[in-house]
C-alpha positions as CSV (number, residue, x, y, z in Angstrom):
1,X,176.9,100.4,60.8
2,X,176.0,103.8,61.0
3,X,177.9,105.5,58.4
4,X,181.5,105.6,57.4
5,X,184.0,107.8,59.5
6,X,187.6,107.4,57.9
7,X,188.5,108.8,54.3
8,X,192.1,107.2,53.8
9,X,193.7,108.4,51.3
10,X,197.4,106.1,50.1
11,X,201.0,107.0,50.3
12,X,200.8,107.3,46.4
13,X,198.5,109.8,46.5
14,X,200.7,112.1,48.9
15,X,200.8,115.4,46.9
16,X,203.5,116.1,44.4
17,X,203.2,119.7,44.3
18,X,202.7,122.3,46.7
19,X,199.6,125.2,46.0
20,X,201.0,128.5,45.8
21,X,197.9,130.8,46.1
22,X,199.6,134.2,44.9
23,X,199.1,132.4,41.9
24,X,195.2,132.8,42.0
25,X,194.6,136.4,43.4
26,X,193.8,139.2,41.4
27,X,196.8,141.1,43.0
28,X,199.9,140.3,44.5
29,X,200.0,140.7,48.5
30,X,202.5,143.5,49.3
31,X,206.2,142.4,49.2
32,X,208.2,142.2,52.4
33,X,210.0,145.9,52.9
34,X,213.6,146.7,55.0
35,X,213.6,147.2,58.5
36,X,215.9,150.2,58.4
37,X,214.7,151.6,55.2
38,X,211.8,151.1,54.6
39,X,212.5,150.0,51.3
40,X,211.5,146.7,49.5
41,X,213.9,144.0,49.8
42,X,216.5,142.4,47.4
43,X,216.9,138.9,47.3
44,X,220.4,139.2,48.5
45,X,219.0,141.2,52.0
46,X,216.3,138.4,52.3
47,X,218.9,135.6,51.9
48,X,220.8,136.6,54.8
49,X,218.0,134.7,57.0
50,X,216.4,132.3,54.7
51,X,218.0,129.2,51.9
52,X,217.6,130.5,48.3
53,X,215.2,128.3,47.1
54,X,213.2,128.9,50.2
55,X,213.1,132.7,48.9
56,X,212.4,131.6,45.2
57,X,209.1,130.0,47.0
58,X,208.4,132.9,48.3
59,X,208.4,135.0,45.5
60,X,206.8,132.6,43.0
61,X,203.7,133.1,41.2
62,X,203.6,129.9,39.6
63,X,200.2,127.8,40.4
64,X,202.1,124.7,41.7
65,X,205.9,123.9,43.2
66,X,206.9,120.4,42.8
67,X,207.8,118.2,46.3
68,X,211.6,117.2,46.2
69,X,211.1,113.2,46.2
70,X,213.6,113.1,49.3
71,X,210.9,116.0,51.1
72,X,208.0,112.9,49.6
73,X,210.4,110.1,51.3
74,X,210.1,111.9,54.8
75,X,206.1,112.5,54.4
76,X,206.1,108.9,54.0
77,X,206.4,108.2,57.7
78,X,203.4,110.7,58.6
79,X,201.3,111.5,55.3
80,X,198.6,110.8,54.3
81,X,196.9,111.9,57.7
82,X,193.3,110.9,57.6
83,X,189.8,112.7,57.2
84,X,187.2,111.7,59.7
85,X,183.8,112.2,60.3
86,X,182.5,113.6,63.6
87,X,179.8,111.2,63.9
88,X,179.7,110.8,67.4
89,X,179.9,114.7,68.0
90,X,177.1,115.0,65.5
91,X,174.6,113.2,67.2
92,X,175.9,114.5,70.7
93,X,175.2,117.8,69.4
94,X,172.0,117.0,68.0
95,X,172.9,118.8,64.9
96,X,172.0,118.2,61.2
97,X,175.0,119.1,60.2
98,X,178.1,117.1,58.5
99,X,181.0,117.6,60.6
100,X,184.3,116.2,59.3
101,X,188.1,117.0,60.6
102,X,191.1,116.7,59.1
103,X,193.7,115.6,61.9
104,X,197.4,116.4,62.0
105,X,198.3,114.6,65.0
106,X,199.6,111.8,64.1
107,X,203.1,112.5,62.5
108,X,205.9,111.6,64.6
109,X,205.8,115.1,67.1
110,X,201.9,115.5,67.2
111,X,201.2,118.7,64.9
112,X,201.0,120.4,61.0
113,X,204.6,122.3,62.2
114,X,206.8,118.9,60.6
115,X,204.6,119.4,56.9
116,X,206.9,122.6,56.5
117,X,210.2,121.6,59.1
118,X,211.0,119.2,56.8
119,X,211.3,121.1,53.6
120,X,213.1,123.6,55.1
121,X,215.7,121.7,56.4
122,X,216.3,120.0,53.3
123,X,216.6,123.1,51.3
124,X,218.7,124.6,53.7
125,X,221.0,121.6,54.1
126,X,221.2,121.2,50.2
127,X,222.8,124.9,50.5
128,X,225.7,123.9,53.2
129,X,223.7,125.2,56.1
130,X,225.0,123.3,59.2
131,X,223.0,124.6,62.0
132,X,219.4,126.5,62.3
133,X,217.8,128.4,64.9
134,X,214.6,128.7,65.5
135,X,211.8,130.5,68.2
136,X,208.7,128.1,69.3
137,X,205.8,129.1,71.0
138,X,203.9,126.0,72.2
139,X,206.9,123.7,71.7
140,X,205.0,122.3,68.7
141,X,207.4,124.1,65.9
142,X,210.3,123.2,68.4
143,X,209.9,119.7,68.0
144,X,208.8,120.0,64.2
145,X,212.4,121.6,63.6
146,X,214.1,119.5,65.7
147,X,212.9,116.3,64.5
148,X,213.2,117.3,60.7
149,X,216.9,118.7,61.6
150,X,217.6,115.4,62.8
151,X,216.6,113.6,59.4
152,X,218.6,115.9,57.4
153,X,221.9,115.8,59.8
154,X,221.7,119.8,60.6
155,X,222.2,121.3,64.0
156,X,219.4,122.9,65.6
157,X,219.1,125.6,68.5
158,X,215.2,126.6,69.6
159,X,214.3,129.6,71.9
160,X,211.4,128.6,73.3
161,X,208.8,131.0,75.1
162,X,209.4,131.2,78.7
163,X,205.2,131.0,79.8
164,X,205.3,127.1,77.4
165,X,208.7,126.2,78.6
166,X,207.2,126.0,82.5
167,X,204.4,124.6,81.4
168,X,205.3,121.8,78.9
169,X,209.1,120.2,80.2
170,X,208.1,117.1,78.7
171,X,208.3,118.3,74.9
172,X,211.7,119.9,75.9
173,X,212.5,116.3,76.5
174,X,211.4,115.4,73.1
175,X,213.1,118.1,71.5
176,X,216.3,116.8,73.1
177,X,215.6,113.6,71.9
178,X,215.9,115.0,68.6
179,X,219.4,116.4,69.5
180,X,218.2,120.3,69.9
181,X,219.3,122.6,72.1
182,X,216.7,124.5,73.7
183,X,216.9,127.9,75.9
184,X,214.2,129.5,77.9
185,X,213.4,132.9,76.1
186,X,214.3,135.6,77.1
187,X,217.6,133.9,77.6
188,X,221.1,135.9,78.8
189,X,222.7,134.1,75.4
190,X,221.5,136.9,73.2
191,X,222.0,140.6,73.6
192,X,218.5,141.0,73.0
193,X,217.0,138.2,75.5
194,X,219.9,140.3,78.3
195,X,218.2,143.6,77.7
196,X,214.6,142.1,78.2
197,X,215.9,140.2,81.5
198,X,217.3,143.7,82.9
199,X,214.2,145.0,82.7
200,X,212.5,142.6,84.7
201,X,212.8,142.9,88.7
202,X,215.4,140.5,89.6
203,X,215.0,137.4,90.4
204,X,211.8,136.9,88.1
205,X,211.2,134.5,85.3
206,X,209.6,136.6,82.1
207,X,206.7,135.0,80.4
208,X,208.5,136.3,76.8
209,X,206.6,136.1,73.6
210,X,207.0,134.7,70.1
211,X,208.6,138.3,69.1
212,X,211.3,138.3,71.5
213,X,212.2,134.7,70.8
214,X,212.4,135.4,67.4
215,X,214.7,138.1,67.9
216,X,217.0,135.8,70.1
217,X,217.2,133.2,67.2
218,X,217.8,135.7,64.5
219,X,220.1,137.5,66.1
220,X,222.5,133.9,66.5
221,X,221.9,133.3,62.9
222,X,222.9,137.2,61.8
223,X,225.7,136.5,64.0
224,X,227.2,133.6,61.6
225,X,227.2,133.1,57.6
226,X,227.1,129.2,58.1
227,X,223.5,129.3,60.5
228,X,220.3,129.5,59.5
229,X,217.4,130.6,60.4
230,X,214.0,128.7,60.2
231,X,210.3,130.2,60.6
232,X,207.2,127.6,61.9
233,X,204.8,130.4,60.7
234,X,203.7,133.3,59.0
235,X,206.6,132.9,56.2
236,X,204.8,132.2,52.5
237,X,207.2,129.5,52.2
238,X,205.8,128.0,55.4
239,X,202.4,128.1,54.3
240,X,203.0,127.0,50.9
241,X,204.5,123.6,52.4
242,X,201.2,123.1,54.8
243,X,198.8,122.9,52.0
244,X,200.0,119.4,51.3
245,X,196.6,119.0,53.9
246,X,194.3,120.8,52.2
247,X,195.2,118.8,48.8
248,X,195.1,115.8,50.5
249,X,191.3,117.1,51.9
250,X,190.4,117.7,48.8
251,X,190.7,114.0,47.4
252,X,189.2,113.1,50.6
253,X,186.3,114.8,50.1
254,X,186.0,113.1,47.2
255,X,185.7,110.0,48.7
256,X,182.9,111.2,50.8
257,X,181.4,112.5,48.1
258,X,180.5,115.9,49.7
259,X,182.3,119.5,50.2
260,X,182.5,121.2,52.5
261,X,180.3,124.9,53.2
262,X,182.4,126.3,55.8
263,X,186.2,125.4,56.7
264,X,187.7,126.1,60.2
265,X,190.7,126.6,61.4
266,X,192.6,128.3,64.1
267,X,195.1,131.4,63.4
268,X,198.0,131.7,65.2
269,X,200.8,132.9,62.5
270,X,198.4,131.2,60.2
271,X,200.1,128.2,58.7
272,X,197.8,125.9,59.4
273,X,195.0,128.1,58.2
274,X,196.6,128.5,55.0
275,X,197.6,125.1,54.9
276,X,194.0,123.7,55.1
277,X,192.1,126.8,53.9
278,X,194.4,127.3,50.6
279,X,193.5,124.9,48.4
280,X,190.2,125.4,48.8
281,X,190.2,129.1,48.1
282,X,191.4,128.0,44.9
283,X,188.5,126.1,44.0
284,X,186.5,129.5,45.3
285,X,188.9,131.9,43.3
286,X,188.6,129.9,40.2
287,X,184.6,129.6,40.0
288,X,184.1,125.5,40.7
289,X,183.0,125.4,44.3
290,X,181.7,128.1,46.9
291,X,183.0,127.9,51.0
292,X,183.1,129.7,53.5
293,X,186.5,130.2,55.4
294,X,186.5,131.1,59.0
295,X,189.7,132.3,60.9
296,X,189.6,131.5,64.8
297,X,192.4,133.4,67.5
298,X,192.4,134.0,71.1
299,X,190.6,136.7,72.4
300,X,193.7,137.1,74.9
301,X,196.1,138.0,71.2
302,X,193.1,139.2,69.0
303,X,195.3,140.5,66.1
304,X,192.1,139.7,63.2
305,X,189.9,141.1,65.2
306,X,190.9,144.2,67.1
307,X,194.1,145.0,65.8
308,X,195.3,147.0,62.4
309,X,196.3,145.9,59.0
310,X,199.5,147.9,58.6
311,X,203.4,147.3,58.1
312,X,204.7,145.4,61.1
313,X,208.1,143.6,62.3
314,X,208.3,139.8,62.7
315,X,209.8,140.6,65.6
316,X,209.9,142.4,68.9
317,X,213.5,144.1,68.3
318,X,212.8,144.9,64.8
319,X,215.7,142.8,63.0
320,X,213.6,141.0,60.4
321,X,211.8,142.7,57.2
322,X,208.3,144.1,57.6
323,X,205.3,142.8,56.4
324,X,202.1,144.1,55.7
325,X,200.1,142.1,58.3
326,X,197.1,142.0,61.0
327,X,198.9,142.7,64.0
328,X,198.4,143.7,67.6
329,X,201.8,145.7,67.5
330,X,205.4,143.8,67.4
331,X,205.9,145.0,71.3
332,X,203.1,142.9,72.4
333,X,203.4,141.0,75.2
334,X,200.8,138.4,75.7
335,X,199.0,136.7,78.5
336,X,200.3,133.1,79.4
337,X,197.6,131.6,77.7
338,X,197.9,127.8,77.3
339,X,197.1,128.2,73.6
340,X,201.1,129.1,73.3
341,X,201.0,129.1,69.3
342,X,198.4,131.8,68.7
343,X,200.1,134.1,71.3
344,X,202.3,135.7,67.9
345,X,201.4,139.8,67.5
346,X,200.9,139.2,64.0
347,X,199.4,137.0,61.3
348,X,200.8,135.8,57.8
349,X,200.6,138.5,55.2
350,X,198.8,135.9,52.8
351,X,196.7,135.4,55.3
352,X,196.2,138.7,56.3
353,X,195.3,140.1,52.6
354,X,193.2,137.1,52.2
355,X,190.9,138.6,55.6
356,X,191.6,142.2,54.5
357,X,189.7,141.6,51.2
358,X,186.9,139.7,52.6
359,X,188.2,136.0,51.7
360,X,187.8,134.4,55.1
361,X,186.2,135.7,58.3
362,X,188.2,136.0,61.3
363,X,186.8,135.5,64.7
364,X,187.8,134.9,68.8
365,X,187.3,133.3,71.0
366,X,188.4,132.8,75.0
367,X,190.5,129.8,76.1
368,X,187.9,128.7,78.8
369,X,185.1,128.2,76.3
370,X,187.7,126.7,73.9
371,X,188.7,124.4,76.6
372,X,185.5,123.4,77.2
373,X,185.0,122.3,73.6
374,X,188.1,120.5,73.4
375,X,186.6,118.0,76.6
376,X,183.5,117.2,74.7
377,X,185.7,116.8,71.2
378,X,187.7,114.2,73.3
379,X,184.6,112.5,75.4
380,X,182.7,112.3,71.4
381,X,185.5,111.7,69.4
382,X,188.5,110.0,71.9
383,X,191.2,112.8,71.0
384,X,192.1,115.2,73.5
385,X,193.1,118.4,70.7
386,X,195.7,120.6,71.3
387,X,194.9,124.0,72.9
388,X,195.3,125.5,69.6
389,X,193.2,123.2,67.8
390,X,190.3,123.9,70.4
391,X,189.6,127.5,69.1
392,X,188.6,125.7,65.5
393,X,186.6,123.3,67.3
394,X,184.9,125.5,69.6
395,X,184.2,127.4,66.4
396,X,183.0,124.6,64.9
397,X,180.5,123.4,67.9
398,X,179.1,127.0,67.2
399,X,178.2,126.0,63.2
400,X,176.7,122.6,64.2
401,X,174.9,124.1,67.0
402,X,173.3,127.4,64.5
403,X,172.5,124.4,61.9
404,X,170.5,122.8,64.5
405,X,168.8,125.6,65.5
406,X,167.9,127.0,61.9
407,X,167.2,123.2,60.3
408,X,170.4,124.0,57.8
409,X,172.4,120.9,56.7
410,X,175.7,121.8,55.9
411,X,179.0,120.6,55.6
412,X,181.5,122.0,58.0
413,X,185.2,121.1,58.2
414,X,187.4,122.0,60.9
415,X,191.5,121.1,61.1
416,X,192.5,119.8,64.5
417,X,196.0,120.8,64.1
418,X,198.1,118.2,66.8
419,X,197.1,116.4,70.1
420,X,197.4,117.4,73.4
421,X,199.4,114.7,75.1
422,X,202.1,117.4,76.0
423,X,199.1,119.9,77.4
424,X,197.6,117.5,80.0
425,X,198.6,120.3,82.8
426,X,196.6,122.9,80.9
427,X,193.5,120.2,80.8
428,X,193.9,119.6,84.4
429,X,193.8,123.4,85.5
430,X,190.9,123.8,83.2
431,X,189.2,121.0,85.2
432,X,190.1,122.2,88.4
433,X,188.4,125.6,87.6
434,X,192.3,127.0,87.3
435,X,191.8,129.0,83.4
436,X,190.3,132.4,83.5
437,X,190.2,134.4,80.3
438,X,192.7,136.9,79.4
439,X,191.4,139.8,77.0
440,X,193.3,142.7,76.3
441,X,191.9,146.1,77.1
442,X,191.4,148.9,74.6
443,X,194.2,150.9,76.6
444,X,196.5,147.9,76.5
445,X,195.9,147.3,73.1
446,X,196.4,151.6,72.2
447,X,200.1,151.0,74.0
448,X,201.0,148.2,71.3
449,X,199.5,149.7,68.1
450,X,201.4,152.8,68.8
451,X,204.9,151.7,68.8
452,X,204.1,150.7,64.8
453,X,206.7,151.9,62.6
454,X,205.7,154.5,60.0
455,X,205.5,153.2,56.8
456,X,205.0,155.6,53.8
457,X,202.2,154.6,52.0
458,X,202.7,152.1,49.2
């Protein structure tokens, strides 16, 4: 035997609470403010898109929010998801280092997004919503939505981004499984999605965005009291929900009896980073143990890295609050990477503060190198990762590789957010030398940050 590679933990030991980490920062992150003016928001203007108790979580500064047991019943199915350690990657990579990962894939549509569908939905339904809409990038929130709307007996309707709808009809499939209804965004159903078709030549099939499919399912839910409207990302309630993996990491560190120095993820709207990373930061906030925390996007949506920390829209038509975020500018359009959940303009405000003031590092990375580093994860460690999950891994490779060439061991943890059994096109271009690498240009990038709104200062 050369060393154990599973840390299991049991379904009794399934987290009870959720982390809130407002609780455990020496200021509050700034509060969401009005589209229209500019002001900060009143619970009853926030509950017009989100269930009550959802917005409680959201403005709670207690430490810990206890797990409804019927929320626990659901986890059952999926949770605890195991710890492993990368031995086989390790010695591939001839490093000293300890390389562990914390894999989401194996709840019942492949990815993190169900840790936070199925609270939602069961808050929601608890408060007589019927029906919730939703956008998805990669299809992976989609599914997460559709699955948990399924459980719960709630309709669902998903606007999916046009560039992942082409390339992914197989999760479609699942999400119809489920019983959603999914539309191609930009779709002619909404008055948004018919004003960004008209100004496309005709005949042409827009690549849309996360922005503009949010619009499209806001704009149904604003439409009608009894629809809601559910968010895979960015949200605090979303993130607060994900951290039930970072708890669970925690315990199974534990187990290993070790820690870990630096923690990876990728960043899209930055669940999963706050999911995993969270926790942890408590630990570091608190005095017990020291980390580093590093932050991964696409260099093709670099919002971390190049864009601003300012007041931004959710969206690209400007119907939900603003939010003090890292953002690329809510008009962003991005390429057609196949990392379709980090191609949001903007990154979670909890997130965002948590980068601004020096609490975790972001970085970026291209898809081909990230691709790359997902076919040696799968040909060391038998899981092909999602394309999202290949930015922290490619991340990570980079750690293992600086320990081996400095002699440092260190303990590096990295979240492989889902699988990429619906992403098997995406491998097979990469292999076939199809994937180039999208970066936005300075001038590109000027265009975007200038259509920000102006926000007095606050």
């Amino acid at each position: 035997m050369s060393g154990q590679i599973k840390y299991l933990l049991d379904e009794k030991d399934i987290p009870t609470h959720w982390y809130n980490l407002v609780a455990d920062l020496p200021e509050r992150p700034p509060r969401p403010l009005h589209p229209r003016t500019h002001e900060p928001m009143s619970a009853a203007e926030m509950g017009s898109l989100s269930a009550a108790a959802l917005l409680r979580q959201d403005g709670s500064t207690e430490r810990f929010i206890a797990i409804p047991d019927e929320v626990r019943d659901v986890y059952r199915m999926f949770r605890p998801s195991p710890l492993y350690r990368a031995r086989n990657l390790e010695r591939d990579l001839g490093t000293p280092a300890r390389i562990y990962y914390k894999y989401e894939g194996l709840g019942p549509t492949g990815s993190h997004k169900v840790n936070t569908a199925v609270p939602q939905v069961y808050y929601n339904a608890a408060q007589g919503i019927r029906k919730l809409t939703t956008e998805t990038g990669a299809g992976q929130w989609g599914s997460a939505l559709a699955f948990a709307c399924a459980q719960f007996g709630v309709d669902c309707e998903v606007f999916w981004v046009g560039a992942s709808y082409d390339q992914k009809p197989y999760r479609k499939t699942m999400m119809e499984a489920f019983g959603a209804t999914v539309h191609r965004s930009p779709t002619p159903r909404t008055e948004v999605g018919r004003k960004a078709l008209a100004a496309e030549p005709a005949g042409s099939k827009p690549l849309g965005s996360i922005g503009l499919a949010v619009s499209e399912a806001v704009e149904i839910a604003l439409a009608d009291e009894s629809v809601g409207y559910a968010l895979g990302s960015t949200a605090g309630h979303t993130l607060l929900h994900q951290t039930v993996i970072g708890e669970e990491a925690l315990k199974q560190f534990e187990l290993a009896e070790d820690y870990p120095d630096v923690l990876i993820s990728c960043v899209g709207g930055g669940s999963s980073m706050g999911g995993l990373a969270f926790p942890f930061l408590r630990e570091k906030l608190t005095g017990n143990r020291d980390l580093r925390v590093v932050a991964v996007e696409p260099t093709a949506c670099p919002a971390m890295t190049r864009g601003r920390y300012a007041w931004d829209y959710g969206d690209m038509e400007g119907l939900t609050p603003l939010m003090k975020m890292y953002t690329v500018g809510h008009a962003f359009v991005p390429a057609a990477i196949h990392a379709g959940g980090l191609r949001y303009h903007g990154v979670s405000t909890l997130v965002s503060y948590a980068v601004n003031k020096g609490l975790i590092e972001p970085v970026a990375k291209p898809q081909t190198e990230c691709f790359a580093a997902g076919l040696r994860f799968a040909r060391t460690e038998g899981i092909m990762p999602a394309p999202e999950a290949t930015h922290g891994i490619a991340a990570c490779i980079d750690e293992a590789v600086r320990c081996r060439e400095t002699g440092t061991e260190q303990a590096i943890l990295v979240l492989v957010t889902g699988h990429a059994h619906f992403d098997l096109g995406a491998y097979t271009a990469f292999q076939a030398g199809e994937i180039t690498d999208d970066e936005l240009s300075d001038e590109q990038l000027e265009v975007f940050l200038n259509q920000l709104p102006v926000v007095s200062p606050r």
